[in-house]
N, C-alpha and C positions, 0 to 999 in steps of 0.2 A: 520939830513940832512941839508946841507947847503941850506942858501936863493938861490943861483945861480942853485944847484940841483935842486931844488923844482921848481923854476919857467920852468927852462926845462920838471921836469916832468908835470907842469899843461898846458904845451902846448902841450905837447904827448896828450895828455886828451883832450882838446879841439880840434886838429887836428884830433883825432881818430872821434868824436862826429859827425864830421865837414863829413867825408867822411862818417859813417855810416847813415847817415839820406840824405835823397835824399832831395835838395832843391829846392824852389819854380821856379826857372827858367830852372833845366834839361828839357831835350828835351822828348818829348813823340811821339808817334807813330801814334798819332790822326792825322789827313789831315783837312785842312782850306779849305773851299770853301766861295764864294757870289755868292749870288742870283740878280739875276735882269730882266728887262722884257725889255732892252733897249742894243741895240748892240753896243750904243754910249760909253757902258761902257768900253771897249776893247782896245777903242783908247785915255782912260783918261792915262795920263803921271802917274798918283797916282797909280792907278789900274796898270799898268807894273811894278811898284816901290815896288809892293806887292807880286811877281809873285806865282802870284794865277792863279792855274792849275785846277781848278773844278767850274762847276757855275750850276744854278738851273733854270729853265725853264719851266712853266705851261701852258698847251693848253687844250683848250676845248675838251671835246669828242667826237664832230662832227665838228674836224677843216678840216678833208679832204673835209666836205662838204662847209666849206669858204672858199673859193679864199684868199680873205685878211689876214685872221687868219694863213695859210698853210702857206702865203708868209715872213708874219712878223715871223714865227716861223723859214722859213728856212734863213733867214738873220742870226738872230739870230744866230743859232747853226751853220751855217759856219764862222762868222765873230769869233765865239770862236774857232772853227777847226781853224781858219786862224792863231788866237794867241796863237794855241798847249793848249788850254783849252776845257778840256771833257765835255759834259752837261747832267745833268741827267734831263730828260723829263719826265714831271709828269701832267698825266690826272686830268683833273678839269669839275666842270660847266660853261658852258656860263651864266646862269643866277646865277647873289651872290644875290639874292634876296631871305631874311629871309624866310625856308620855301616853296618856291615857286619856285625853281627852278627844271626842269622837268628830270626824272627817266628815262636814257637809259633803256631798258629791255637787259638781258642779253643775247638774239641772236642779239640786236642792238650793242650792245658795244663790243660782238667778232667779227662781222663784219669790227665795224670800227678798232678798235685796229690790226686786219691784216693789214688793208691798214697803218698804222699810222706806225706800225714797221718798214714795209719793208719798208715805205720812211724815214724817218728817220734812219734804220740803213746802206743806201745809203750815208746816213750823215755824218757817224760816230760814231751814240750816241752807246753808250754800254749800258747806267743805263736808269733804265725805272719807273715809278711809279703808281702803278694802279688806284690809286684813291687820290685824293689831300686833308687832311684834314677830314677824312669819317665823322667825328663825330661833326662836327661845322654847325649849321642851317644852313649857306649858304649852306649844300652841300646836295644833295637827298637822300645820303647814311644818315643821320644825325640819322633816326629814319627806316630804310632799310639796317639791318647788311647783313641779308644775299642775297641781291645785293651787297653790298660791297665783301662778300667772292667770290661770283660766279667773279666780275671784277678782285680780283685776281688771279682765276684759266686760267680766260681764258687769259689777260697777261703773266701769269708765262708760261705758254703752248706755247703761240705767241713767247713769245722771247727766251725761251730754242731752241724749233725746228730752229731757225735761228741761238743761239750764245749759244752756252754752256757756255760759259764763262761770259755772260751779265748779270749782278745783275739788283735785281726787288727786288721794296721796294714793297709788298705785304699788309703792314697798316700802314700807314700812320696817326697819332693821335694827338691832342691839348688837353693840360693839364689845362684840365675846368675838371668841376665835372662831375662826371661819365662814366671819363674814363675810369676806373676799371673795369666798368659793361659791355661797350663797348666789350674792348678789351674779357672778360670773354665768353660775348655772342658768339664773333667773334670765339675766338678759338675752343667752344663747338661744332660748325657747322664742323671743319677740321677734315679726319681722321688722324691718329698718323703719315702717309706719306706725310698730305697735311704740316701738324705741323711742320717737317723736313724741308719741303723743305718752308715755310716762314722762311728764312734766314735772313732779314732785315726788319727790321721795321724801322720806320719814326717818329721822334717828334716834335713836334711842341712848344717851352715850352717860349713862350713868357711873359706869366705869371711870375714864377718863375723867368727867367733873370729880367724880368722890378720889380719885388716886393724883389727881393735880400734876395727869398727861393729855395729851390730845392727840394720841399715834392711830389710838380708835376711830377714833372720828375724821380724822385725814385718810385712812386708807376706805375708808367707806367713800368718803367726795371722791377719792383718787380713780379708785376701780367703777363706783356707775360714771365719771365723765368720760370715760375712755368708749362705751357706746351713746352718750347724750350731752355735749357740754354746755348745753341750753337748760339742765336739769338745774330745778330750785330745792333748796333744801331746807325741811322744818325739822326742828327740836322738837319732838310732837312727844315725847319725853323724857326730859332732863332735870336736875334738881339735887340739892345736896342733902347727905342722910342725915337725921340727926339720930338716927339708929336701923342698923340691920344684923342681926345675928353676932357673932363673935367677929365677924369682921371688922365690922363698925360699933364697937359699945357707945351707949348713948354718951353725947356732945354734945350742947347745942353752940359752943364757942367753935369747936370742929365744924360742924355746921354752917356756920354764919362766913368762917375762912372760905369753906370748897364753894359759893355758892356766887363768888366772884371769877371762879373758873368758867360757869356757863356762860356770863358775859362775855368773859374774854374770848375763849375760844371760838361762841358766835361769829367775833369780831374778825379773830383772827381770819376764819372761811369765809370771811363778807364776800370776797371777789370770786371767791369759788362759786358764788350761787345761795348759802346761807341767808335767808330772808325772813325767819319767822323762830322765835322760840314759845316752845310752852310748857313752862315749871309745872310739876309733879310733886307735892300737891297742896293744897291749902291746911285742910285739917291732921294736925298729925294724930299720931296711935297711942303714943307711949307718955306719962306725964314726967318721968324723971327716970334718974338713971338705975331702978331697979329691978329692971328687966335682963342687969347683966347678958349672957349669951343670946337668953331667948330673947331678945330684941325683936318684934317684929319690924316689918318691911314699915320705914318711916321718914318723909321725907315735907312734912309738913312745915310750913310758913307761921303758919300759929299753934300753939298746944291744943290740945283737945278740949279747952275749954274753951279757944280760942283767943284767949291773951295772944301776943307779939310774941314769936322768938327771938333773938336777936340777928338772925338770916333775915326775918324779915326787913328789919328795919335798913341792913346791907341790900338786899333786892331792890327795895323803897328808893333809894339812894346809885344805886346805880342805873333802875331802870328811868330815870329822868330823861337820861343820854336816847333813849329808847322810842319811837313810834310804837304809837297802837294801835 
């Protein structure tokens, strides 16, 4: 074979190699969402530069009984209606205080969760969440699985009768230890109907993006497909620090590295059911690294003044690859 043959054929070869392996920048079928608790985020020039179609939104379970809570909630999710982005609404506690915050009973929380749908899907909203994080001390459900199932059912009930079409993330979970157990308990309480129709589950996997593993968030998909392998799963919140306590002292170059991990590992669980991420959060808390230890909880896209961090502009960039 001549040298001129040969080199033709090792390009057929590498051309072939080239098309048979799917590479790191094809497009996937996952949807990008952010999270935020601020309407201000809507009218950032950055934020329309990203056009981000989905965002995340957390209220109490007694906001029909706040005025102020009700009101900041409906800014909110019209100011997103306003800029053609969905919001998924996700029941939380008023108190994040470790352990101590107070236990709807479940004729409390079907009560309120009627009034919270019907105004709310006046709104718009389609996606609904029944409980925020079940498994993290801050929330009452932390050590009360089954309040957390009954807030399910009566959700999943609430918002079917109104939208057949409305998805409800029915568990919602953070990959600390003993989520396994969590979730195991959680599903032992469902019957094989209720199993069915928990369609979406919720991960929290802040862990694994900031520690740049994914062992959290694999034994979460692993343990709910073993009662449902039709379950879809959203990042409903993920995101990289750019400061939390002594753990994480403030980065924003640390930052912008872990913030390629939610991408990937998204990708990695595509075929597990993984369908939806949504970053955690726009505005950060802290403006520089003077916060040493006390660092608060900070995971923002842009600074507090909302200039660009440099995660963002890595998010920007990789979420191309990305549906909205």
């Amino acid at each position: 074979m001549s040298s001129k043959n040969l080199t033709f054929c090792l390009a057929l070869i590498v051309l072939s190699a080239l098309i048979a392996v799917p590479t790191a920048s094809a497009k996937t079928s996952i949807r990008v969402g952010i999270g935020d608790q601020s309407p201000l985020m809507f009218q950032s020039s950055a934020f329309q530069d990203l056009n981000i179609k989905r965002t995340r939104y957390f209220v109490p379970a007694d906001i029909m009984q706040d005025r102020d809570e009700r009101l900041k909630a409906r800014r909110f999710v019209k100011a997103a209606r306003k800029a053609k982005v969905s919001t998924l609404l996700h029941i939380s506690t008023s108190d994040l205080r470790a352990k101590r915050g107070k236990r709807p009973s479940t004729r409390t929380y079907r009560r309120n969760i009627g009034r919270i749908v019907a105004y709310f899907r006046k709104l718009g909203v389609r996606d609904f969440g029944a409980w925020n994080e079940v498994n993290h001390k801050t929330q009452p459900t932390w050590n009360h699985i089954g309040h957390a199932v009954s807030y399910f059912k009566s959700m999943y009930r609430t918002v079917k009768k109104r939208c057949k079409s409305c998805k409800v993330v029915g568990l919602d979970i953070l990959d600390q230890a003993g989520s396994e157990r969590y979730i195991t308990s959680f599903y032992k309480r469902l019957s094989s109907t209720w199993r069915k129709r928990l369609k979406t589950v919720g991960i929290h996997n802040y862990s694994d993006v900031n520690r740049s593993r994914s062992k959290g968030t694999g034994r979460i998909i692993r343990r709910v497909r073993r009662y449902n392998k039709n379950t879809n799963f959203w990042f409903t919140e993920t995101g990289a620090l750019a400061a939390f306590q002594k753990s994480f002292p403030f980065s924003e170059l640390r930052q912008a590295a872990r913030i390629r991990n939610m991408f990937k590992y998204a990708r990695r669980y595509e075929r597990s059911g993984v369908d939806r991420i949504y970053s955690y959060n726009w505005f950060g808390a802290e403006a520089d690294d003077s916060c040493d230890t006390t660092c608060k909880f900070d995971a923002g896209l842009v600074r507090p003044d909302g200039t660009p961090r440099p995660a963002y502009f890595t998010f920007k960039s990789a979420a191309k690859r990305y549906k909205r």
